[in-house]
C-alpha positions as CSV (number, residue, x, y, z in Angstrom):
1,X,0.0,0.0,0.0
2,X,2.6,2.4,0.4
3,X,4.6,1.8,-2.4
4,X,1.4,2.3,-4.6
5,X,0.5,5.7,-2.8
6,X,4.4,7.0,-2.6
7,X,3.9,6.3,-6.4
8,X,0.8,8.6,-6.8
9,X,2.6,11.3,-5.4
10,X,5.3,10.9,-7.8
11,X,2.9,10.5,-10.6
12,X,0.6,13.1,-9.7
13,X,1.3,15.3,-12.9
14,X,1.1,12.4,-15.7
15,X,-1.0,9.7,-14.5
16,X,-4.3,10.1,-12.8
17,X,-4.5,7.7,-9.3
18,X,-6.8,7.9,-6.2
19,X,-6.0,8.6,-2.7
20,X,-8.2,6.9,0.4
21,X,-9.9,9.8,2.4
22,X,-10.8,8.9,6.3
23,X,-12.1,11.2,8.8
24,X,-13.2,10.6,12.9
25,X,-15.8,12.6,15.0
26,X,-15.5,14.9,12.2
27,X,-18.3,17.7,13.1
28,X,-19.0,21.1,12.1
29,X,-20.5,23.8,14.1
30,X,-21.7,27.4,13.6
31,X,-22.6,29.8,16.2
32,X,-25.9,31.1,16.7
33,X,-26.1,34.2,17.7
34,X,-23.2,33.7,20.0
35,X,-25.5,31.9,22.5
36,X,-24.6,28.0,21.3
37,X,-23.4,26.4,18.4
38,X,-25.4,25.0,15.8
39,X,-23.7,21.6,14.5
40,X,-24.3,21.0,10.4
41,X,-22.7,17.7,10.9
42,X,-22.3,15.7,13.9
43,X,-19.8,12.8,15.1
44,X,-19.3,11.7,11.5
45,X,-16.9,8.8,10.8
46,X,-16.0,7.3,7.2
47,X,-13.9,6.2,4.5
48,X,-14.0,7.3,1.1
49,X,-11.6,4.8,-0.9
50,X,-10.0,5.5,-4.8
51,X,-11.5,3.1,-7.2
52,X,-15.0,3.1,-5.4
53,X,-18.0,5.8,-6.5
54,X,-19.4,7.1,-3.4
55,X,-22.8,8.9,-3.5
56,X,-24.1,11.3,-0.7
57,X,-27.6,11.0,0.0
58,X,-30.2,13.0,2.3
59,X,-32.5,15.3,2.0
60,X,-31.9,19.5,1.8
61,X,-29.8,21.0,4.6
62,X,-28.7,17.7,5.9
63,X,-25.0,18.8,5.7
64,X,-24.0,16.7,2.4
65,X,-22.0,19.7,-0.1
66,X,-20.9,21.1,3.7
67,X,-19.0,17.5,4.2
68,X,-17.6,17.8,1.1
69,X,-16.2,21.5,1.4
70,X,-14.6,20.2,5.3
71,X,-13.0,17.2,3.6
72,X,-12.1,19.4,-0.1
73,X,-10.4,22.0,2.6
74,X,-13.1,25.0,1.5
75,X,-15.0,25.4,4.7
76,X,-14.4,29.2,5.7
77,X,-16.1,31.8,7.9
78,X,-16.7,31.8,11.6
79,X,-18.3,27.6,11.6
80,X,-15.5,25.7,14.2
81,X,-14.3,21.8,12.9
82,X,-13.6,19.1,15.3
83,X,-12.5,15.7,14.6
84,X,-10.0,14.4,12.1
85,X,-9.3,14.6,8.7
86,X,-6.6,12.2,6.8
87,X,-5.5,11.6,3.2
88,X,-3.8,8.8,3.1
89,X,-3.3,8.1,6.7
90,X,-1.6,11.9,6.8
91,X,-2.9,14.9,7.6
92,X,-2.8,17.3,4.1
93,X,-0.2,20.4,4.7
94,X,-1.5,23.7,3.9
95,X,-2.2,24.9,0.3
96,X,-2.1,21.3,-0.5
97,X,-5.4,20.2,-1.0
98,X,-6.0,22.8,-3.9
99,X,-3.6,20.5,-5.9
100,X,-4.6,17.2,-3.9
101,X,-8.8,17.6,-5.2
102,X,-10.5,18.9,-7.7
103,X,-13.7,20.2,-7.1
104,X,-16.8,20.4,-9.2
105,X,-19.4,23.2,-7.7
106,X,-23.4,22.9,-8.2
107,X,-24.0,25.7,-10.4
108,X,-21.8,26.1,-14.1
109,X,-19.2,28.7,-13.8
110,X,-17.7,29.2,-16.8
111,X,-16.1,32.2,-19.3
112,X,-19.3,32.8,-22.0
113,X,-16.9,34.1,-24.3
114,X,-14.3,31.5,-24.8
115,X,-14.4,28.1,-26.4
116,X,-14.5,24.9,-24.7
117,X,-10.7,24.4,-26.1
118,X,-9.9,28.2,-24.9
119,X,-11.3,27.1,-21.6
120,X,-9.5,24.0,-20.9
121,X,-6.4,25.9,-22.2
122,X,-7.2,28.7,-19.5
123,X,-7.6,26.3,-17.0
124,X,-4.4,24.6,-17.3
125,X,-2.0,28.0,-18.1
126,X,-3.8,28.5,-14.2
127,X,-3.3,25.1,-12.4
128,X,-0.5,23.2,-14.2
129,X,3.2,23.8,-13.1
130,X,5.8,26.1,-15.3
131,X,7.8,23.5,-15.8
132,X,5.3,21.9,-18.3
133,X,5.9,22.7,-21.6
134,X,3.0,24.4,-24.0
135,X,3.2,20.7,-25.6
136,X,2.3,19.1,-22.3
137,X,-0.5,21.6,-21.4
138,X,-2.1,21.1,-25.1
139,X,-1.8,17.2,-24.4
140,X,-3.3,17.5,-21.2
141,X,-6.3,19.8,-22.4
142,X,-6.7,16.8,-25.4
143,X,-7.0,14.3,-23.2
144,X,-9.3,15.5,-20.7
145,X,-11.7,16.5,-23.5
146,X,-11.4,13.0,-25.2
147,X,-12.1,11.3,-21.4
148,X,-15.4,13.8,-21.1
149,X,-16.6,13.1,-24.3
150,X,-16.0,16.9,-25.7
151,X,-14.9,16.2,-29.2
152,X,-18.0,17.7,-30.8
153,X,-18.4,20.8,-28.8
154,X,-14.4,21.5,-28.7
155,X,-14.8,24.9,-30.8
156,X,-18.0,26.0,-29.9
157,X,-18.3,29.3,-27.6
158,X,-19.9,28.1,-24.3
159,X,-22.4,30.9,-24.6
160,X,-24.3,33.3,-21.7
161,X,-27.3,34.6,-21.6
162,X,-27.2,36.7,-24.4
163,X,-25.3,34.3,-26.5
164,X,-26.1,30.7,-27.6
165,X,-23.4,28.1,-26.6
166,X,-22.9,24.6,-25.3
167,X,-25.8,22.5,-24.1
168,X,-26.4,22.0,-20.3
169,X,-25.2,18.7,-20.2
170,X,-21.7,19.5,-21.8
171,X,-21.6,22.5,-19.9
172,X,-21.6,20.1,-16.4
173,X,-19.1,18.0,-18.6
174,X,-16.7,20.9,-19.1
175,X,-16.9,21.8,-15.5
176,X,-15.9,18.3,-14.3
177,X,-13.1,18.8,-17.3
178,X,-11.7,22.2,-15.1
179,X,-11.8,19.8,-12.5
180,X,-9.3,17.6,-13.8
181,X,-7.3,19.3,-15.8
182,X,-4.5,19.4,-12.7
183,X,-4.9,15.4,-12.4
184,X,-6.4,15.5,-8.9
185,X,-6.0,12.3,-6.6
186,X,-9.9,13.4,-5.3
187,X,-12.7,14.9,-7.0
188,X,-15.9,16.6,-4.7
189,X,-19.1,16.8,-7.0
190,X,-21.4,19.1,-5.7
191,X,-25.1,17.7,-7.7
192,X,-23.6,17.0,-11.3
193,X,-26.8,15.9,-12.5
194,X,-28.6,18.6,-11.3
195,X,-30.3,20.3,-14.0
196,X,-30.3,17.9,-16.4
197,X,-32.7,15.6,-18.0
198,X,-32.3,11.6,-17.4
199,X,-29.9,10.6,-20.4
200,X,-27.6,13.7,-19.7
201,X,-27.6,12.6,-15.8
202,X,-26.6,9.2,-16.8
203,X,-24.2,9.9,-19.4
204,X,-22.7,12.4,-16.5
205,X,-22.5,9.4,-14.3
206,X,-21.2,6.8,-16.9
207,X,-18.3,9.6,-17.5
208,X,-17.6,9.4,-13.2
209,X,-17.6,5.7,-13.2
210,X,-14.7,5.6,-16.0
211,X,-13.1,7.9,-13.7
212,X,-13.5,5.4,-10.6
213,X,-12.2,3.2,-13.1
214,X,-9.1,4.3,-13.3
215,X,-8.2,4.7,-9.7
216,X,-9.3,7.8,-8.1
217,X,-11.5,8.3,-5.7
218,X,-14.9,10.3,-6.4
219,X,-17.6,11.2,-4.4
220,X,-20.9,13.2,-5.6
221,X,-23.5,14.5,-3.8
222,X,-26.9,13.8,-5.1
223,X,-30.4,14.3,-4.4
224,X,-32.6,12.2,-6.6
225,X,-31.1,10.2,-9.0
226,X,-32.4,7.7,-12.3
227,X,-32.2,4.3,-11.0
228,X,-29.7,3.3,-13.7
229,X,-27.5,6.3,-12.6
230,X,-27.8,5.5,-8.8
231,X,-26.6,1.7,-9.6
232,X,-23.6,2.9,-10.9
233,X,-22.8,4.2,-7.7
234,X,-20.6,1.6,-5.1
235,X,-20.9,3.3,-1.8
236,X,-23.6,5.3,-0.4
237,X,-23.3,7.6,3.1
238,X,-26.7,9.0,4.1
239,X,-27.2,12.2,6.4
240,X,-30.2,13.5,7.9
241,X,-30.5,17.2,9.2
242,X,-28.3,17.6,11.8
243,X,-25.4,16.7,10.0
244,X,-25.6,12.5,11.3
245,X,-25.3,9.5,9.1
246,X,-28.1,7.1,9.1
247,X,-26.5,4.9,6.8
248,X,-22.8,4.3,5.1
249,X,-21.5,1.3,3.2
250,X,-22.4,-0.9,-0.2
251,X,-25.4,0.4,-2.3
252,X,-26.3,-3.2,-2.8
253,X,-26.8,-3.4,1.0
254,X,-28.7,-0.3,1.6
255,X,-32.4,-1.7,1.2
256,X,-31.4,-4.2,3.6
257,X,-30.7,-2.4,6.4
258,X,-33.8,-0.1,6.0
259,X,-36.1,-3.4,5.8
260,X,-34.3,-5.2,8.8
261,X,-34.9,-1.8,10.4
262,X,-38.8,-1.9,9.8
263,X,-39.3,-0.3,6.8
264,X,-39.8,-2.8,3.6
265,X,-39.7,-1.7,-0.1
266,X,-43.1,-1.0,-1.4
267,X,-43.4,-3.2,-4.1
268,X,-45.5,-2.4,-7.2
269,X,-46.0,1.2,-6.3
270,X,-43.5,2.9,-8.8
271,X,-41.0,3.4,-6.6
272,X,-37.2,3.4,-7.7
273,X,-34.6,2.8,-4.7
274,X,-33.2,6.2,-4.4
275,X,-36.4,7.6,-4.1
276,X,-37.4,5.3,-1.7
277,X,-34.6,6.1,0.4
278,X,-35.2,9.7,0.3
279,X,-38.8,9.9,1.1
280,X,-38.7,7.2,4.1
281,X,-35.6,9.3,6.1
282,X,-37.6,12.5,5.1
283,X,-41.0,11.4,6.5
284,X,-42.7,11.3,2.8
285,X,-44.0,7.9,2.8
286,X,-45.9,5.9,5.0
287,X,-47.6,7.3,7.9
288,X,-45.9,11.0,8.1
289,X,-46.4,11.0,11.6
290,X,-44.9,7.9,12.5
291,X,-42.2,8.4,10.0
292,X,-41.3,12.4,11.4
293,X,-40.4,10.8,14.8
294,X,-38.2,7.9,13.9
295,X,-34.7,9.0,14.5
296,X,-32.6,7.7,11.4
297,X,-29.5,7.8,13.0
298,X,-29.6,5.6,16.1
299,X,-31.6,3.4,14.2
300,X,-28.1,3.1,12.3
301,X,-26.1,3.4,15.1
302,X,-27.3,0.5,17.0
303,X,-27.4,-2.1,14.0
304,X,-25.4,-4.4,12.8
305,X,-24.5,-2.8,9.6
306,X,-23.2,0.2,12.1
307,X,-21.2,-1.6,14.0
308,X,-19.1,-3.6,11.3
309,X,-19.2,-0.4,9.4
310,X,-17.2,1.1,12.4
311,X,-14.4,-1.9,13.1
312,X,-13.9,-2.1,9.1
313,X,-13.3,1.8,9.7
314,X,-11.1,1.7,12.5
315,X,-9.0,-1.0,11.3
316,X,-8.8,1.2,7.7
317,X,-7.6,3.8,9.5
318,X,-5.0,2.2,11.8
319,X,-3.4,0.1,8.3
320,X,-3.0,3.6,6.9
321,X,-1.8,6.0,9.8
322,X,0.7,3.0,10.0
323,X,1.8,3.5,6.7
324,X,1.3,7.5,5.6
325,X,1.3,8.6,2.3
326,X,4.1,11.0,2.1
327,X,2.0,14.7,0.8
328,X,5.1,16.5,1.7
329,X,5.9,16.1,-2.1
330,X,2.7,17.5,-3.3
331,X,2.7,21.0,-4.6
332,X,1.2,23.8,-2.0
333,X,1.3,26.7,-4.7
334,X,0.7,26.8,-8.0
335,X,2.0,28.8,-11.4
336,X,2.1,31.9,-9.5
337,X,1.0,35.1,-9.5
338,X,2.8,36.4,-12.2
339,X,1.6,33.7,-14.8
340,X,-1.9,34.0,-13.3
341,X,-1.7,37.8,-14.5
342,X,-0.3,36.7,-17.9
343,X,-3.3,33.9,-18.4
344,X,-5.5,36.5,-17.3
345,X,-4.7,39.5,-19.7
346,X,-4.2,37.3,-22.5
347,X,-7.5,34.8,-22.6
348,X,-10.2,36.8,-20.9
349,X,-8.6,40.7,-21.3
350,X,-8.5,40.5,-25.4
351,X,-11.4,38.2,-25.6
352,X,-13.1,41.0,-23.9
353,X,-11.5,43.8,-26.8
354,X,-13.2,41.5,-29.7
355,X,-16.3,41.0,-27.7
356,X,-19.2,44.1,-28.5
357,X,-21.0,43.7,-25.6
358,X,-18.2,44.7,-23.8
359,X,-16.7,47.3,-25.8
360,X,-20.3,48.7,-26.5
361,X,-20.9,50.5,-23.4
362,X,-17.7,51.6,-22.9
363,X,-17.0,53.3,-26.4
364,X,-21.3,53.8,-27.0
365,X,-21.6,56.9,-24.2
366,X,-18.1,58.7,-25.0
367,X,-19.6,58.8,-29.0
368,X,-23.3,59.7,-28.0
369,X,-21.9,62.6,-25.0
370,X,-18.9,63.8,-27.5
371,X,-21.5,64.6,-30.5
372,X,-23.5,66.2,-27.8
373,X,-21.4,68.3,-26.7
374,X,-20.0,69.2,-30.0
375,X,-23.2,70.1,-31.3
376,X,-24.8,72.4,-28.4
377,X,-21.4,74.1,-27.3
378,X,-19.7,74.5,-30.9
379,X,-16.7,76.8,-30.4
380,X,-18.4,78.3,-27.2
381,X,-14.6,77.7,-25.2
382,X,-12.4,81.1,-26.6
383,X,-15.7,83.5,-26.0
384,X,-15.3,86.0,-23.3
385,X,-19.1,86.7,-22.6
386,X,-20.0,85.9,-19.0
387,X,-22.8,83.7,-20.0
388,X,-20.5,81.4,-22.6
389,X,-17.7,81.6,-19.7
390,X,-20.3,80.3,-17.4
391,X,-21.7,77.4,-19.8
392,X,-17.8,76.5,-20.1
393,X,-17.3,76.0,-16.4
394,X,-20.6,73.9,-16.4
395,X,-19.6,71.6,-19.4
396,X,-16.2,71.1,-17.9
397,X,-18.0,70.1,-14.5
398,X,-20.5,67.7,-15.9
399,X,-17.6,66.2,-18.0
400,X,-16.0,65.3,-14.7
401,X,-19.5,64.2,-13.5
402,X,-20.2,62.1,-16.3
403,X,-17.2,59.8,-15.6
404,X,-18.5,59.3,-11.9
405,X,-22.3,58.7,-13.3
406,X,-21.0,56.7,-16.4
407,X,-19.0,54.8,-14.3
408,X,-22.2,52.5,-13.5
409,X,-21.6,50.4,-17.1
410,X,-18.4,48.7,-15.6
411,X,-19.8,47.5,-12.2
412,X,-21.7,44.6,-13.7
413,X,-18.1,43.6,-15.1
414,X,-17.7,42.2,-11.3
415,X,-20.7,41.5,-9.8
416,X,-21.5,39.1,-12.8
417,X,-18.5,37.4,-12.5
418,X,-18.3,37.0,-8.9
419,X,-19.4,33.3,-9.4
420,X,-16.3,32.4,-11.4
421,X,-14.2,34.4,-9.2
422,X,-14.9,32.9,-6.3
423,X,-14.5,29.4,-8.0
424,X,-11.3,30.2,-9.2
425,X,-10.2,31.5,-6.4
426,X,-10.8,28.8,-4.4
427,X,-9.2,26.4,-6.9
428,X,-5.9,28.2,-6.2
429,X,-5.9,29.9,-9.9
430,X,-5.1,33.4,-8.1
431,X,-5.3,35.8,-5.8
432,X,-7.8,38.9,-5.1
433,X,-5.5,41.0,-6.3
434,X,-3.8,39.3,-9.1
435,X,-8.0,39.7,-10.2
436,X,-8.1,43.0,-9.7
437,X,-4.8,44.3,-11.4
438,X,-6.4,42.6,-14.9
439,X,-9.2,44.1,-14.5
440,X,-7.3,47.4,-14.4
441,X,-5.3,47.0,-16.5
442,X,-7.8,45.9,-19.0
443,X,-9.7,48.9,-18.1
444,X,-6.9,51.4,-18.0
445,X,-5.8,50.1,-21.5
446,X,-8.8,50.7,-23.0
447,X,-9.7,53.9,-21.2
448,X,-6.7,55.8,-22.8
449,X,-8.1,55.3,-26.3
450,X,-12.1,55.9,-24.9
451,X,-10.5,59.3,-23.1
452,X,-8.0,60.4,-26.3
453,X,-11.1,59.8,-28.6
454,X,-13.6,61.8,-26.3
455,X,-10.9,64.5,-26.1
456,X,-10.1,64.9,-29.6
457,X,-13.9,65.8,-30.4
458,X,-15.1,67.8,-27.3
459,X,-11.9,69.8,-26.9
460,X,-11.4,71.2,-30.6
461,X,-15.2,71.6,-31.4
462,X,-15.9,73.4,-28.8
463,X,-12.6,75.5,-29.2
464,X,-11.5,75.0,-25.9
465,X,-8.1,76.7,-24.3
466,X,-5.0,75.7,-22.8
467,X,-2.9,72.6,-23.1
468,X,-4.7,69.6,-24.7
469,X,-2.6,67.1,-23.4
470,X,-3.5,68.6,-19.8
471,X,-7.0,67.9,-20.8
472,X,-7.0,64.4,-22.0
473,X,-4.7,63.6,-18.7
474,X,-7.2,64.9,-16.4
475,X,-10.3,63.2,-18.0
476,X,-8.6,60.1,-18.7
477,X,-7.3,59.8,-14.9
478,X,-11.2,61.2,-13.7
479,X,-12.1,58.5,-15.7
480,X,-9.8,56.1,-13.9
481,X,-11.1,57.2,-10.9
482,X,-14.7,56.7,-11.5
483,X,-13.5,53.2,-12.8
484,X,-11.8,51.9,-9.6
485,X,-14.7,53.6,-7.6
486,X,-17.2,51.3,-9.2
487,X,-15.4,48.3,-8.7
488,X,-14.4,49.3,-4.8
489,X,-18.5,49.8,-4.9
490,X,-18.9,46.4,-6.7
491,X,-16.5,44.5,-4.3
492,X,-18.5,45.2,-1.4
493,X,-22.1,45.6,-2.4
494,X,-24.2,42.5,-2.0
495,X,-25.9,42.5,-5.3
496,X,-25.8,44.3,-8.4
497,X,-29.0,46.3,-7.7
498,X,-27.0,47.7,-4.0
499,X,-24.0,48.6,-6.0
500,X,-25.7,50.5,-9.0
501,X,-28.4,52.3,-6.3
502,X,-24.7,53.3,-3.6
503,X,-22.6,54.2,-6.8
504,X,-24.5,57.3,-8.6
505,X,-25.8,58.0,-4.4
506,X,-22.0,58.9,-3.4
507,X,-21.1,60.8,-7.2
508,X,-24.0,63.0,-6.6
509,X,-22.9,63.9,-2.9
510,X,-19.4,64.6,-4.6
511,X,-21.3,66.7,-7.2
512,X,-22.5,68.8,-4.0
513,X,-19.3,69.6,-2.8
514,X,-17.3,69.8,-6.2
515,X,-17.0,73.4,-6.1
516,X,-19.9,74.6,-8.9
517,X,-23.3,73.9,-7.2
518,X,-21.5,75.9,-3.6
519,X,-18.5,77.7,-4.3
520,X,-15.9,76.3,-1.9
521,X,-15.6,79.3,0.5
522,X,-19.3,79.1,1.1
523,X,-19.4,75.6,2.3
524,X,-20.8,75.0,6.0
525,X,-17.5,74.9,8.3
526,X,-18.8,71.5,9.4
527,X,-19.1,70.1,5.5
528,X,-15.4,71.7,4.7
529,X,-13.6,68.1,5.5
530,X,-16.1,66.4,3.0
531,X,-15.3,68.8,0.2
532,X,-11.5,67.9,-0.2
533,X,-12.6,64.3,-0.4
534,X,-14.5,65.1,-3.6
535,X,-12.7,63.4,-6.3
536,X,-14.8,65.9,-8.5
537,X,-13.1,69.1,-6.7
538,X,-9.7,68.7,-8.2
539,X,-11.2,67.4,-11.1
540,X,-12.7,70.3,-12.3
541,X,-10.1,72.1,-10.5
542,X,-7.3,71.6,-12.9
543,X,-10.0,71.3,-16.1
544,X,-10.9,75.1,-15.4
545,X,-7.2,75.9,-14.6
546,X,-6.2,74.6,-17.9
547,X,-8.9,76.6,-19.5
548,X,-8.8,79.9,-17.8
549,X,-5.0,80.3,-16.0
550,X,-3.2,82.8,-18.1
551,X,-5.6,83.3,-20.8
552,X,-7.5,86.2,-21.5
553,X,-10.8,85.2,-20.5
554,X,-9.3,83.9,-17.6
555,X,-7.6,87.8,-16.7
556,X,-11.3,88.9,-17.1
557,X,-13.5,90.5,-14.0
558,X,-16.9,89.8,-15.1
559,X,-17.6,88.1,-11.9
560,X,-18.6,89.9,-8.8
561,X,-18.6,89.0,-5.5
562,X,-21.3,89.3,-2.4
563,X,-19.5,93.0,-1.5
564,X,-19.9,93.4,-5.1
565,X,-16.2,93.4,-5.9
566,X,-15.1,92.5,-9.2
567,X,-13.4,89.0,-9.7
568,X,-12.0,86.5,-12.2
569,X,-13.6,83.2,-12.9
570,X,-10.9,81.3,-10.8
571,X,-11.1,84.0,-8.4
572,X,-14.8,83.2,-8.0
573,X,-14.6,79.8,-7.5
574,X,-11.7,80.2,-4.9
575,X,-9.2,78.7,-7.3
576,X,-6.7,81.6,-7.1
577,X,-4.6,80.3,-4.1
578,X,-2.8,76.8,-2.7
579,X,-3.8,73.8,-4.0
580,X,-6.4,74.2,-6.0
581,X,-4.3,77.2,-7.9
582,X,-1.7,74.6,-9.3
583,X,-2.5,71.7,-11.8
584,X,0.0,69.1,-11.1
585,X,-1.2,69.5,-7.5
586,X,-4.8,68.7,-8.3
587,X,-3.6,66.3,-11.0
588,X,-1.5,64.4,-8.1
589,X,-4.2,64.2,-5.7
590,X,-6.6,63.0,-8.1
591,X,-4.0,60.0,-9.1
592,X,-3.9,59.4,-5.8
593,X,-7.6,59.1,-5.3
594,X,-7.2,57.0,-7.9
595,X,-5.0,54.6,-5.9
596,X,-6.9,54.7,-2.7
597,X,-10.1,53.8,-4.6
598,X,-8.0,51.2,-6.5
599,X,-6.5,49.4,-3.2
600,X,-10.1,49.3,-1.3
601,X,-11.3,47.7,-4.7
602,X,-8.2,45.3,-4.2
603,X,-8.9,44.6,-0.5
604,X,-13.2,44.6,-1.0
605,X,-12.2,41.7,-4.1
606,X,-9.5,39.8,-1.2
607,X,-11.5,40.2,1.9
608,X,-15.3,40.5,1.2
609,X,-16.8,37.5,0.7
610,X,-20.5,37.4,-0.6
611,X,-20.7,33.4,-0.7
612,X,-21.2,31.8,2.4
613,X,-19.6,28.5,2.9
């Protein structure tokens, strides 16, 4: 046994092999509110062994995809886990277990936009070592595609909801395919048939019992499946709510115990065996009120079944702690963060630049707002009337505003993907902040040609002043801004509909105190602080500056102020002195807004988790 298991270590990147999985009293409690803990599963003892298909079985919040995320190393938050937890007869090291399992999640979470091929590719440039050659990956990516059965659908887009793509049942087959890709020792199914009619469910199934097959060790929750697909599976474990097993071992001996516990198979009633056992430990069949008060679980703990089950366990565990599988060998980190980057910018960052549902909201408002503003404020920027210097300052305000408001389009970029980052995440793929510097950078990239286009037209229509340059630097970086603030807004907000109602909420209170609607030296004392917050303030600051510092409209006193003394524009609008009289100072501050937005988008993406496990 040893030999074999030291082997799958050494193996681990070019042969697929299972690895036995035992755990003792394993439980898992949550508090409730802070008064006592709540336990999801309870004294829980088992052994999940490579080469055998192991379902888990039980009705809704009875602890099954929890067991699974304890064992896969994925239970976080504030639950406590007792017990013990061995691969192998050794306890995993840390990080290990992203290599050790793969792990297949309920719900698809895939990339619309890419190919099944581009996918798989993706995948392995994420979980596969440097050392393997582009060959090897491409190999790799082949074979796990012939093994799920993906020849036909290799080159088709895997669609969204806005795009047709891959069917439902090779969609669950492509996320089992993610799942292998790193040729893991385990693989957790969270419900792979769910969703899918009868054929796909058992073609799903055929596919895991190949996989047994070969010598690793799967284990699938599911809640009611075909009787063909359900006699493929070898084991069975069985949890009520509460988290406690009322039955573990062969699936050709489950319908024994449950008769020799008082409940025989109803015979010619349509019944199929699954569904049998669901409905009697749920209370469905029978007489419900008889049925509601049978406790499962020391009906299994005092029979025989139980008690074999338990020696057989024991004496498992005891052959393998005496003989440990060395995991010190396995890998605790993967590609690193620097390849992550790479894979990131070049699959998903220039899919997303040939992709016009992504590029349409981003280049769609800088056309429509540029044509507007060239057509009601046509050469309107050299005039030295007080009413066209006034509609200047406003323009050049609202400009600023508009990439605070417009900044709504990209907060759907991570709220929709939250799914798939969380996923990938949790596979070990990257980091929160690997994440977040693509997305940057794929915004920032494509905001300098979005800002230099908008420039061009708005600045030499409407015959505006000073430097040029100046101008498409300080819209392109209050466009950078408005950027990051949406996705610090996105990281945190529960739900889409929270982030886009808080986003344009906290522009408009910047509008406020920007410096047009009150000038700044008429702000309440006790509203001052708030005002040098407002990324909008320097902003506009260094827009009018550009426009009206040392130009002839700008030496103009047309303005007058509440002693009726005559002023300048930038006198009126206090930008005559300190900061807000210099542009690279408002310019610096604004780039630094910039990065203080940036890193609590960085930290909400690393820290702020909206999925509870």
């Amino acid at each position: 046994m040893t030999a074999g298991n030291l082997e799958v270590v050494s193996e681990l990147q070019t042969e697929m092999k299972g690895i036995p999985i035992t755990f003792a009293d394993l439980s898992y409690c949550v508090p409730v509110k802070k008064k006592y803990p709540l336990y999801i599963l309870k004294g829980l003892n088992g052994v999940f062994q490579p080469g055998r298909l192991t379902a888990l079985m039980g009705p809704s919040g009875s602890g099954k995809t929890t067991l699974m995320d304890v064992l896969a190393g994925r239970k976080r938050g504030a639950g406590t886990i007792e017990g013990e937890v061995l691969y192998g007869g050794a306890a995993a090291p840390a990080g290990a277990l992203k290599h050790l399992c793969g792990y297949v999640e309920q719900f698809d979470t895939l990339i619309g936009e890419l190919s099944v091929d581009q996918m798989l590719m993706y995948t392995a440039e994420m979980k596969l070592p440097l050392s393997l050659s582009k060959d090897k990956k491409r190999q790799r990516v082949d074979e796990v595609i012939t093994k799920l059965r993906l020849e036909k659908c290799r080159h088709t887009v895997i669609g969204n909801v806005l795009k047709r793509g891959i069917s439902g049942g090779q969609s669950k087959r492509v996320n089992i395919a993610l799942a292998l890709i790193s040729n893991p020792m385990v693989v957790f199914l969270d419900e792979p048939t769910s969703g899918l009619d009868s054929t796909m469910a058992n073609e799903v199934c055929q596919i895991l019992k190949e996989l047994v097959k070969e010598g690793c060790t799967v284990i699938a929750t599911v809640h009611s499946p075909t009787s063909f697909a359900f006699s493929l599976f070898d084991e069975v474990m069985m949890l009520q709510s509460g988290g406690a097993v009322v039955y573990s071992g062969m699936v050709t001996n489950v319908k024994d115990h449950f008769q020799a516990c008082g409940f025989p198979f109803p015979q010619g009633q349509g019944y199929s065996l699954p569904d049998w056992l669901v409905d009697t430990t749920s209370g469905a069949t029978g007489e419900a009120e008889v049925k509601t008060q049978v406790d499962f679980a020391a009906l299994w703990a005092k029979s025989p079944s139980s008690e074999a089950y338990l020696k057989a366990h024991g004496e498992e565990v005891q052959r393998l702690k005496a003989s440990p599988v060395n995991l010190k060998t396995l890998p605790t980190k993967g590609p690193g963060q620097l390849k992550a980057l790479q894979t990131l910018l070049a699959y998903r960052m220039m899919k997303h630049y040939k992709s016009p549902e992504f590029l349409g909201p981003r280049f769609g408002d800088k056309i429509f707002m540029s044509l507007l503003s060239m057509s009601l404020y046509w050469g309107i920027g050299d005039k030295s009337d007080v009413q066209s210097m006034q509609s200047t300052a406003a323009v050049l305000f609202f400009f600023c505003a508009l990439c605070g408001y417009g900044a709504a389009a990209f907060v759907p970029s991570l709220t929709l993907e939250r799914a798939l980052f969380f996923r990938e995440q949790a596979d070990g793929c990257y980091i929160g902040v690997t994440y977040y510097i693509a997305k940057f950078i794929e915004e920032a990239v494509l905001c300098t040609f979005t800002s230099t286009f908008f420039s061009i037209i708005v600045f030499f229509a409407m015959n505006l002043q000073g430097n040029f340059f100046i101008f498409a630097a300080t819209y392109f970086a209050t466009s950078m801004v408005g950027i990051v603030l949406a996705y610090a807004v996105a990281a945190v907000a529960p739900t889409m509909e929270a982030a886009n109602a808080l986003l344009p909420t906290y522009v408009t209170t910047c509008m406020y105190f920007g410096g047009l609607f009150i000038v700044f030296d008429k702000i309440p004392i006790g509203w001052e602080w708030y005002s040098w917050t407002s990324f909008l303030r320097y902003a506009w600051g260094a827009l009018m500056l550009n426009q009206f510092k040392d130009q002839d409209t700008g030496k103009l006193k047309v303005f007058f102020d509440s002693d009726g003394q005559s002023m300048t524009i930038l006198e009126f609008y206090n930008m005559d002195e300190g900061i807000m009289d210099s542009v690279g100072a408002c310019l610096g501050i604004l780039a630094g807004l910039c990065v203080i937005f940036g890193s609590l988008g960085a930290l909400g993406v690393t820290y702020v988790s909206h999925v509870k496990r």
